[in-house]
C-alpha positions in Angstrom: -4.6 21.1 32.8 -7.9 23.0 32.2 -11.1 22.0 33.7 -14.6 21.9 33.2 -16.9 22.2 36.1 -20.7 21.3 35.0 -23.7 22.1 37.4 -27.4 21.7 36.7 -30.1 21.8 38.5 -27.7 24.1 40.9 -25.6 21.0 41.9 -21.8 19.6 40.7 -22.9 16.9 38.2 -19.4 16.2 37.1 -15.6 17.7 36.3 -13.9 17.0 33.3 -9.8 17.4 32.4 -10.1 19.0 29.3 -7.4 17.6 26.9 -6.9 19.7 24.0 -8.8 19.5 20.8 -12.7 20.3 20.6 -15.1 19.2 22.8 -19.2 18.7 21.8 -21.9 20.4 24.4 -25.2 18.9 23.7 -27.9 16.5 24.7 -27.0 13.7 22.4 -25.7 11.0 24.1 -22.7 10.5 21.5 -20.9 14.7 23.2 -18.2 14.7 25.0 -20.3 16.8 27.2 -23.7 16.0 27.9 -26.4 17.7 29.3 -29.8 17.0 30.4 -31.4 19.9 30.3 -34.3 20.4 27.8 -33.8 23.9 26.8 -30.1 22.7 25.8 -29.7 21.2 21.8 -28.9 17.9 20.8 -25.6 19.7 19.7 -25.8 22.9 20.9 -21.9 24.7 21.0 -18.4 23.6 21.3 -15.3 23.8 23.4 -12.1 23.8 21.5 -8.6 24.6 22.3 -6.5 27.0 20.2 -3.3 25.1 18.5 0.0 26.6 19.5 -2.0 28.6 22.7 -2.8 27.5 25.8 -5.8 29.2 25.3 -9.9 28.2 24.6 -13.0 29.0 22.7 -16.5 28.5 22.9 -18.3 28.5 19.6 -22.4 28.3 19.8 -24.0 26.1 16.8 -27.2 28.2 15.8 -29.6 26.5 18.5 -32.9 28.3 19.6 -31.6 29.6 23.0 -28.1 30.0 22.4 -24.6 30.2 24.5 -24.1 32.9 27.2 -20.4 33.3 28.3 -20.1 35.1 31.8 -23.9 36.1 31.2 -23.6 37.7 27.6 -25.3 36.0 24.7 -22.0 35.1 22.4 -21.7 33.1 19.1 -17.4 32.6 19.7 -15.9 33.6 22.7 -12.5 33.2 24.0 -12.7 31.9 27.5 -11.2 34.0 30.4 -9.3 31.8 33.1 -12.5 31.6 35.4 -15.2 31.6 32.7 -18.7 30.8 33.4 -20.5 29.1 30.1 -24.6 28.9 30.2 -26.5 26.5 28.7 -30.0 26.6 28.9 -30.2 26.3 33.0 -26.7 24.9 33.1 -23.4 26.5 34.4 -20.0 25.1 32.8 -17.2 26.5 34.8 -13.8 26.6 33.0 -10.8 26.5 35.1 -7.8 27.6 32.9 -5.5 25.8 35.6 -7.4 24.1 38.1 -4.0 22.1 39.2 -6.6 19.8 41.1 -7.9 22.3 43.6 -11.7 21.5 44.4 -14.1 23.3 41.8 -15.0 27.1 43.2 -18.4 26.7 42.0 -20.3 29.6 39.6 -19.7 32.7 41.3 -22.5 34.8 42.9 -23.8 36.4 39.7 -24.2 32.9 37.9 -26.5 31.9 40.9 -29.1 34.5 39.8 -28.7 34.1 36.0 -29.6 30.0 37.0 -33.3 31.6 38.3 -33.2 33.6 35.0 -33.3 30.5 32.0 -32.6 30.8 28.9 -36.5 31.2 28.2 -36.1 35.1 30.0 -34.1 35.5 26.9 -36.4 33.8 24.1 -38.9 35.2 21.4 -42.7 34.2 21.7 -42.2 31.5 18.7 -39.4 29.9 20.3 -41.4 29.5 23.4 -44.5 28.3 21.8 -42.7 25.3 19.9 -41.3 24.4 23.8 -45.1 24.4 24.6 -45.5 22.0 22.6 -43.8 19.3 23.8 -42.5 20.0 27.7 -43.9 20.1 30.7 -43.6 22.2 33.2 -40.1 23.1 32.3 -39.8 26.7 33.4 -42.6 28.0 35.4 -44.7 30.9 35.0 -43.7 33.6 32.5 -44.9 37.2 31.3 -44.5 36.9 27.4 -44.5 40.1 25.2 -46.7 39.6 22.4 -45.7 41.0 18.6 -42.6 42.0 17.2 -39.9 39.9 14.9 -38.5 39.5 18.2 -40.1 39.3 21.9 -38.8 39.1 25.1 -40.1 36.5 28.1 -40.0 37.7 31.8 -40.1 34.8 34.5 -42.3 35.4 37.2 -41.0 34.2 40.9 -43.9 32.7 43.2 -43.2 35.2 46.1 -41.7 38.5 44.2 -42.8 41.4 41.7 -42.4 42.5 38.3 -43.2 46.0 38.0 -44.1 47.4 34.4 -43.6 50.9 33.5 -40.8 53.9 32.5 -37.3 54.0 33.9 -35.4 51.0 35.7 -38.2 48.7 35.7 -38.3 44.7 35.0 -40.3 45.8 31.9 -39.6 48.6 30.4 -41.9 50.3 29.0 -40.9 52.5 25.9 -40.6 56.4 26.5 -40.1 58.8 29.0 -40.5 59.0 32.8 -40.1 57.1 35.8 -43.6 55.0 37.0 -44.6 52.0 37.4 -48.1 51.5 35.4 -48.8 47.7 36.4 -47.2 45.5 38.9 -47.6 41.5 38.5 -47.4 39.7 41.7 -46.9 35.7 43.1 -48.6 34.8 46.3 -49.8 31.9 47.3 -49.0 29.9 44.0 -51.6 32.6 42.0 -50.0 35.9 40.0 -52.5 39.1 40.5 -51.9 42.2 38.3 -53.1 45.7 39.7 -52.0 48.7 38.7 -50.6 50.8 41.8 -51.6 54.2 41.9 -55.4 55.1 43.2 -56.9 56.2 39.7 -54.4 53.6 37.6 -56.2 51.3 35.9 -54.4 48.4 33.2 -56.0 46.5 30.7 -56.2 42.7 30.9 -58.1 41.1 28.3 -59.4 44.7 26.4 -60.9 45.6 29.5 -59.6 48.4 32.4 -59.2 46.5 35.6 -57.2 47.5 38.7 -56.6 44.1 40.4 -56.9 40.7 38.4 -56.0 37.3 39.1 -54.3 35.7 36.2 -55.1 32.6 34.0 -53.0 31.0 31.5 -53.7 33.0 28.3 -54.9 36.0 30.0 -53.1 39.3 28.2 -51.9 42.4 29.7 -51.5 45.8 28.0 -49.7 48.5 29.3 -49.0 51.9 27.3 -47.9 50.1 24.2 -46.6 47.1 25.6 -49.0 43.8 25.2 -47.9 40.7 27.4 -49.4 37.6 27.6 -49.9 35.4 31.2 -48.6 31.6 31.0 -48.7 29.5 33.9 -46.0 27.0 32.4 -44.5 25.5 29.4 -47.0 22.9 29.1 -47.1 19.5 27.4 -49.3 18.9 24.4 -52.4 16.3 25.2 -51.2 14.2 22.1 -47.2 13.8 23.2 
């Protein structure tokens, strides 16, 4: 029999035997299984078993951060044997045939896509309207500001995101290979500078070539504007 290995916060919260039929992924109390996490929708996908097959899908239901199946965004999927299902900051291993072996745990990959939540993969709105109403959720974050739809880079207390052309964390669009600004975590603070000797970035309209950041506190670099935010913080009126 199939079955469902579920960690959040990075730790086996439970196993399920999946018996056929369709199975509700959500935060409501009343899914078959339920999750804690706040970037996860009341009903947010399902897990369903194909009649006559021994195989299983995973369908997502139109929430804001949506279903990633072995760490690609997906609206249906059919699940491979050792799948790994993301939702929000939780990992939903399915076991095609677990045959009660002890759960493998998300493979090596999955370990790094937990440190990259679904707000790495959210437009500016989105994350806005979380803002609004949690606290602390996700840590810092670079957001990129304009566009229909934006992309949101967490920021890790003691590493880099480098900013510029090529293979960088944020790509900058056109040619080349530099880095024009670096952001950096040390010490529980985030500094920008811009690396080379004459570089200079703008933070706030203004040139600057080293500058601790404040919630707020917006960075442009060639055509790219991003904007600083410390957390996902909780509205004074919730």
């Amino acid at each position: 029999m199939p079955r469902l290995d579920v960690y959040e916060d990075g730790t086996l919260s439970k196993s399920l035997d999946l018996v056929p039929g369709t199975w509700s992924i959500g935060r409501d109390a009343g899914c078959e299984v339920v999750l804690k996490d706040p970037l996860c929708s009341r009903h947010h996908a399902e897990l369903a078993s194909l009649p006559g097959s021994d195989k299983w899908v995973v369908r997502d239901l139109g929430g804001e951060n949506g279903t990633r199946i072995d760490g690609v965004k997906e609206v249906r999927k059919e699940l491979a044997a050792q799948a790994v299902i993301q939702v929000g900051t939780a990992m939903l291993v399915f076991d095609a045939a677990a045959r009660g072996e002890a759960p493998l745990g998300p493979p090596d990959w999955a370990h790094k896509a937990a440190d990259d939540p679904a707000t790495a993969h959210m437009p500016p709105a989105m994350l806005a309207r979380l803002q609004s109403r949690l606290h602390g959720r996700a840590g810092p974050h670079l957001v990129k500001v304009g566009g229909e739809i934006g992309d949101v880079y967490p920021l890790n207390p003691d590493g880099v995101v480098d900013i510029g052309y090529g293979p960088r964390r944020v790509k900058l669009p056109g040619d080349g290979d530099s880095v024009v600004a670096e952001v950096r975590g040390k010490g529980g603070r985030f500094v920008v500078t811009a690396p080379g000797f004459l570089s200079r970035v703008d933070v706030n309209g203004k040139k600057s070539g080293k500058k601790v950041l404040a919630t707020g506190d917006e960075i442009r670099a060639g055509d790219v504007l991003l904007q600083f935010q410390q957390g996902l913080l909780q509205d004074a009126t919730d």
